[in-house]
C-alpha positions in Angstrom: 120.1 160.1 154.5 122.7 159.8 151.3 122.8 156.6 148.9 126.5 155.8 148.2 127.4 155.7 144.9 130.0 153.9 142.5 133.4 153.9 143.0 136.7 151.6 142.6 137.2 148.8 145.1 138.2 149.3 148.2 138.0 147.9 151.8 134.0 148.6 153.1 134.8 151.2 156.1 131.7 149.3 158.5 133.9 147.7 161.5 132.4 144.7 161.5 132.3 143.8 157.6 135.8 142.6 155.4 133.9 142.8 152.2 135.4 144.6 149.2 133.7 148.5 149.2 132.4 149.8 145.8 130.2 152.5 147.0 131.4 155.8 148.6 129.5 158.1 150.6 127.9 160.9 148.3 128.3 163.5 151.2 132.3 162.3 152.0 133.3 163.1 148.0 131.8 166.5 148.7 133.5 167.0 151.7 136.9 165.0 150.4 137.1 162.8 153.0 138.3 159.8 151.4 139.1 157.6 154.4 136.6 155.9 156.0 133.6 156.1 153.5 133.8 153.0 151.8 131.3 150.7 151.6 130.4 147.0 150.5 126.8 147.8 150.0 123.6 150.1 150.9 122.6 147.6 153.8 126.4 148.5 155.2 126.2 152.0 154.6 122.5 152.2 156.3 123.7 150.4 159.1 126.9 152.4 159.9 125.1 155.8 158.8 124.1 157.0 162.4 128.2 156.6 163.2 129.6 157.5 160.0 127.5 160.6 159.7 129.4 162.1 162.7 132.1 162.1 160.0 130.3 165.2 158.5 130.4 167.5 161.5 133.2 170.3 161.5 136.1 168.6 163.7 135.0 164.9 164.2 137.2 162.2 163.5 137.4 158.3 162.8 139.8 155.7 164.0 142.5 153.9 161.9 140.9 151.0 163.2 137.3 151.2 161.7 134.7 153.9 162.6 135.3 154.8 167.0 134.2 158.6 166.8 137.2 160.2 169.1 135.4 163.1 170.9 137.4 165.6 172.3 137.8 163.8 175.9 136.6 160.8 177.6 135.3 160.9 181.0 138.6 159.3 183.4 136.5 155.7 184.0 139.6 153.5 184.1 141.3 155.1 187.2 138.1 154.2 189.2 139.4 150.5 188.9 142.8 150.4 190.0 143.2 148.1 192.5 139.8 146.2 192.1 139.7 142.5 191.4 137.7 141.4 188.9 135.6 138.3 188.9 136.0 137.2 185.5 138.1 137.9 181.8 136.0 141.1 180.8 137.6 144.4 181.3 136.3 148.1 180.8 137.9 150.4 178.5 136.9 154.3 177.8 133.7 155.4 178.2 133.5 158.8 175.7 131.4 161.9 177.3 127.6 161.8 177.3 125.6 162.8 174.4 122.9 165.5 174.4 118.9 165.5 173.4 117.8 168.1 171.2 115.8 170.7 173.1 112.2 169.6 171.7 112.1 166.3 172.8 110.3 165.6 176.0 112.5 165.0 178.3 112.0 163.2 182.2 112.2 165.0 185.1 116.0 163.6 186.0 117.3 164.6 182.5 118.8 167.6 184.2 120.3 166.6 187.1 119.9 163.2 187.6 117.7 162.6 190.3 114.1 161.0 189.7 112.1 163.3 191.5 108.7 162.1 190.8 110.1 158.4 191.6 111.6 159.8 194.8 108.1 161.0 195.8 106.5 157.8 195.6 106.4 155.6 198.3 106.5 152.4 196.6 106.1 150.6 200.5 102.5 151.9 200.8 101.7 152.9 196.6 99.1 150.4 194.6 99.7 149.4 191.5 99.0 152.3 188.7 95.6 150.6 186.7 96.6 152.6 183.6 93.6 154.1 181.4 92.4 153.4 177.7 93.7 156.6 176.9 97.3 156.2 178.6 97.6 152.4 176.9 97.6 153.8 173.5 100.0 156.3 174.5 102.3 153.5 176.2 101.7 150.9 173.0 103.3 153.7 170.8 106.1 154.0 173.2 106.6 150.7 172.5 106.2 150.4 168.8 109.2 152.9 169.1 110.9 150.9 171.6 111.0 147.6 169.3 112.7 149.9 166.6 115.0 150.8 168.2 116.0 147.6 169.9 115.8 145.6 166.6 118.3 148.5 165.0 121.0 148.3 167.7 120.6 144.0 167.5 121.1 144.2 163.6 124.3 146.3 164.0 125.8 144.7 166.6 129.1 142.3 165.1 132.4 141.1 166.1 134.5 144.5 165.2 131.5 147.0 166.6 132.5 148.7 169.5 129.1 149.2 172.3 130.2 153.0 172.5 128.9 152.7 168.4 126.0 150.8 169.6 124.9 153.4 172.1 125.4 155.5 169.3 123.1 153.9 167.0 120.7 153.6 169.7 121.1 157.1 170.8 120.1 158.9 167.5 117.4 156.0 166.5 115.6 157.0 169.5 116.4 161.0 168.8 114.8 160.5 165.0 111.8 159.2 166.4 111.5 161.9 169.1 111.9 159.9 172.2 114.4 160.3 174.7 116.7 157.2 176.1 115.8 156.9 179.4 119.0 155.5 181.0 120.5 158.9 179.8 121.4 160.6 183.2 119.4 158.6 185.4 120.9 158.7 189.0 124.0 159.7 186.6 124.0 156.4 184.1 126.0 158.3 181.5 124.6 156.3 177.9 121.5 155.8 176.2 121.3 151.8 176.8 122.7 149.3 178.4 125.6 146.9 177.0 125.8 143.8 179.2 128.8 141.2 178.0 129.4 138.2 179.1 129.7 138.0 183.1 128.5 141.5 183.1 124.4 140.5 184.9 123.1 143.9 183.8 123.7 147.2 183.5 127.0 147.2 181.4 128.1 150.9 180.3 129.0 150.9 176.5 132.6 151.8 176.2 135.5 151.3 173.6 135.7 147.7 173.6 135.0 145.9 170.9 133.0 142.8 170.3 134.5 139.6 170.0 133.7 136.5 168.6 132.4 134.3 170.8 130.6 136.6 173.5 127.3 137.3 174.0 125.7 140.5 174.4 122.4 141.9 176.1 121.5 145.1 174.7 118.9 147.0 177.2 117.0 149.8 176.1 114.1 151.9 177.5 112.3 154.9 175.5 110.5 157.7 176.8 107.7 159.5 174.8 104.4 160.7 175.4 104.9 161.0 179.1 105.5 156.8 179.5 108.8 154.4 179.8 109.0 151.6 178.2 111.6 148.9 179.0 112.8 146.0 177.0 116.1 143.8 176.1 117.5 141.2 174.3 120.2 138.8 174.2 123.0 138.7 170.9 125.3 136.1 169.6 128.1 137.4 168.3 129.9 135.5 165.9 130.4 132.2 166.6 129.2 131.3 170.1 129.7 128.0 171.8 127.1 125.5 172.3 126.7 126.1 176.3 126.4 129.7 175.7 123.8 129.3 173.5 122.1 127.0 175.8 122.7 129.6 178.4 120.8 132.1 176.2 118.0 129.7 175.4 117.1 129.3 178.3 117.0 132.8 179.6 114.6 133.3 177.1 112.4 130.7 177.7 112.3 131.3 181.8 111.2 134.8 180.4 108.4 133.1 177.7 107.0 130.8 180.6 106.3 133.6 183.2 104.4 135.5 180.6 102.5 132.6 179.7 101.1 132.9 183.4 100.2 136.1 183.4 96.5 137.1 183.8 94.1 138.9 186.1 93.9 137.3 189.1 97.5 135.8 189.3 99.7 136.3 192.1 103.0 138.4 191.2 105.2 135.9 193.3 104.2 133.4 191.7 106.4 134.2 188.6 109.7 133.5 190.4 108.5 129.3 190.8 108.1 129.0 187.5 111.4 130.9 186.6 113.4 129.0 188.9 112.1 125.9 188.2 113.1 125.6 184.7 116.5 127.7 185.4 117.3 125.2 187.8 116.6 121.9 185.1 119.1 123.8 182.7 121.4 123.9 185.1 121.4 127.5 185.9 120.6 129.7 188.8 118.6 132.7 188.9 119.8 136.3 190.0 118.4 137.7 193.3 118.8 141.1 193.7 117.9 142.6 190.6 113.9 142.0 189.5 111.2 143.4 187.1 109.3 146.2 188.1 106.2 148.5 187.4 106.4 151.1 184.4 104.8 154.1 182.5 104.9 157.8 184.0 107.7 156.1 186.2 110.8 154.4 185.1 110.5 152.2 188.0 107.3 152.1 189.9 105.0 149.3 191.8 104.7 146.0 191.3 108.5 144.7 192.4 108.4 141.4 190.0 111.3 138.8 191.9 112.5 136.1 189.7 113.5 133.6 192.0 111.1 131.2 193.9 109.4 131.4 197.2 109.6 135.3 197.3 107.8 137.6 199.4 106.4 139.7 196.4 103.2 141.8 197.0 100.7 142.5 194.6 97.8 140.5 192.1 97.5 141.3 188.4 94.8 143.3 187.1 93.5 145.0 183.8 95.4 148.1 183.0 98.6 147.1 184.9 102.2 146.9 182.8 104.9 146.1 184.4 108.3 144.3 182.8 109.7 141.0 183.3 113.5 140.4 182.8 114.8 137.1 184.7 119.1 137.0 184.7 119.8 133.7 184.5 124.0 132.7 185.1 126.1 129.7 184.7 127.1 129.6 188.1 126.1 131.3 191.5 123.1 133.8 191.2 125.6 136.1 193.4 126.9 139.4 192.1 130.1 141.8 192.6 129.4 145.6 191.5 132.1 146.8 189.2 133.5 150.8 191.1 132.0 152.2 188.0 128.8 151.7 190.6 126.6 150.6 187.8 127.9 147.3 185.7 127.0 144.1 188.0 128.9 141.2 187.0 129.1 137.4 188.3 130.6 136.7 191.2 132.2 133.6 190.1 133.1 135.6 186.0 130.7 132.8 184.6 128.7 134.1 182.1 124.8 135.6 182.3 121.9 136.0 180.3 118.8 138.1 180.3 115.6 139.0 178.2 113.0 141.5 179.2 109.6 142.6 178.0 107.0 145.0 178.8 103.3 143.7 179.3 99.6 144.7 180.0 97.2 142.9 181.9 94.2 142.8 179.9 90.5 141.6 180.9 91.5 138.7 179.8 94.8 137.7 179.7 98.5 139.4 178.8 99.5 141.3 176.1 103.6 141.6 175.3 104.0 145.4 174.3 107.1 144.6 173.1 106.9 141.8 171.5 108.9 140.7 168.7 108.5 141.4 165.0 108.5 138.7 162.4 112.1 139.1 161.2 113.5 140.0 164.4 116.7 138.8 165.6 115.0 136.7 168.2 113.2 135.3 164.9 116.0 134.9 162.3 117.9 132.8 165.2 115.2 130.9 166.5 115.7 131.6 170.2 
């Protein structure tokens, strides 16, 4: 990567900063590109580099309005939604074509043409849960070490102005530089390489040209694969200047997420987790989404146990060393009920109120739990003190 260097002051070319630029892109003045490679200050530059370095490539091009790479087409999304109601204020704007991996990363066996094979095989009905080896563990804790990078990268970008098509794209080539693939990325044809939920949107949210607004909050979903192993995590995002229910709202998805895992153990009962969820969803005020739930990971994306979020489920299963498996309770403002957007992926409220969501990965150890994704000390999570 360039460090910018001196020049005079102009406006700093990251979307989501209004600062004064005095730096310009060492790479841009050798290439004369003069618009668009402006910055405020090395922490702007760093930020915007997996974006604005698309700049260098032989025909690629940058917005008037602040950094959106325009690719030579975008896949025809919008048509899909003609007539269909939606259940709240968000809309979806263009979704731009789907990146590629670099032929020497490993790659899952549905990077090709979609289809999970070796999850297809599986009879999850009949399977036990994988008890994962000492040998597989480290492989799947450096999975996750990745997976935390990446997540905390795509959390510090992401500002009112930033579109979530540049978020994927920051998320896309973090992932690519540390020779993992994204593994959403053409699974059962999910086009991106993470997941941008907004607002109303429950889960799965395709990044797309809209940007980010003050006031909304974001989930930012994100799953690595390397070595062999999955590893699944997300968090929520303020962005900007969020109001106090919101916040609540985001609160306490995180701490219906913080209570199961304080549960967690040999010996406990994977049904159980939903009580606990729903119990102190329901004191906030909030209800708890039904038919999404955590799930069993490593070789598999998704895999045995089935982890329900809501109480008095039927959920089989009893936690033992060497099993890892995620927790990510979706907790909404109003009805747990959910309408599927015809993109046939993004999952929204049913009523448009808004919804919230954090997710980790664990391992049952002999003797208790350990968070494989845990957050670092200077973390979003821990600058904001959710």
């Amino acid at each position: 990567m360039s460090v910018a260097v001196t020049i005079p002051v102009k406006k700093c070319s990251y979307p989501a900063c209004e600062k004064e630029a005095k730096l310009q892109c060492p790479t841009c003045l050798k290439l004369k590109i003069d618009n668009n490679s402006h910055f405020c200050s090395q922490e702007c530059f760093k930020t915007f580099w997996p974006i604005h370095k698309l700049l260098h490539e032989p025909k690629a091009t940058v917005s008037a309005d602040g950094g959106t790479i325009n690719t030579p087409a975008t896949t025809n999304n919008l048509a899909r939604f003609k007539g269909y109601k939606f259940t709240g204020p968000l809309r979806p704007e263009k979704v731009f074509p789907q990146r590629t991996v670099p032929s020497h990363i490993q790659k899952p066996d549905y990077a090709d043409d979609s289809i999970p094979h070796s999850e297809r095989a599986s009879d999850r009905r009949n399977a036990s849960i994988v008890e994962h080896t000492a040998e597989e563990i480290e492989c799947i804790r450096e999975c996750a070490k990745l997976a935390r990078e990446v997540l905390d990268i795509a959390g510090d970008a992401a500002k009112v102005g930033m579109t979530t098509e540049e978020l994927d794209t920051i998320v896309h080539n973090a992932a690519i530089e540390r020779n993992a693939y994204p593994s959403t990325l053409n699974y059962y044809k999910y086009p991106k390489s993470c997941c941008t939920s907004v607002n109303e949107v429950i889960c799965h949210g395709i990044p797309d040209a809209r940007k980010l607004r003050d006031g909304d909050i974001l989930n930012v979903d994100i799953t690595l694969y390397y070595k062999g192993f999955h590893i699944d995590h997300n968090e929520m995002y303020l962005i900007g200047n969020v109001d106090e229910a919101g916040k609540k709202l985001v609160r306490y998805a995180y701490e219906c997420l913080d209570k199961a895992i304080a549960m967690c153990k040999p010996g406990v009962l994977y049904r159980e987790l939903g009580n606990v969820i729903s119990k102190h969803a329901n004191e906030g005020g909030f209800s708890v989404v039904k038919n999404f739930c955590g799930h069993g990971i490593g070789r598999l994306f998704h895999c045995n146990p089935s982890v329900p979020h809501y109480a008095r489920n039927k959920a089989q299963g009893v936690m033992k060393p060497g099993h890892v498996f995620t927790i990510e309770p979706m907790i909404n403002e109003g009805t747990w009920k959910e309408d599927m957007w015809p993109d046939d992926w993004t999952a929204v409220t049913l009523d448009g109120k808004r919804s919230a969501q954090f997710e980790h990965t664990l391992l049952i150890t002999e003797t208790g739990v350990e968070v494989l994704t845990a957050r670092t000390k200077g973390s979003y999570l821990d600058r904001h003190n959710i």
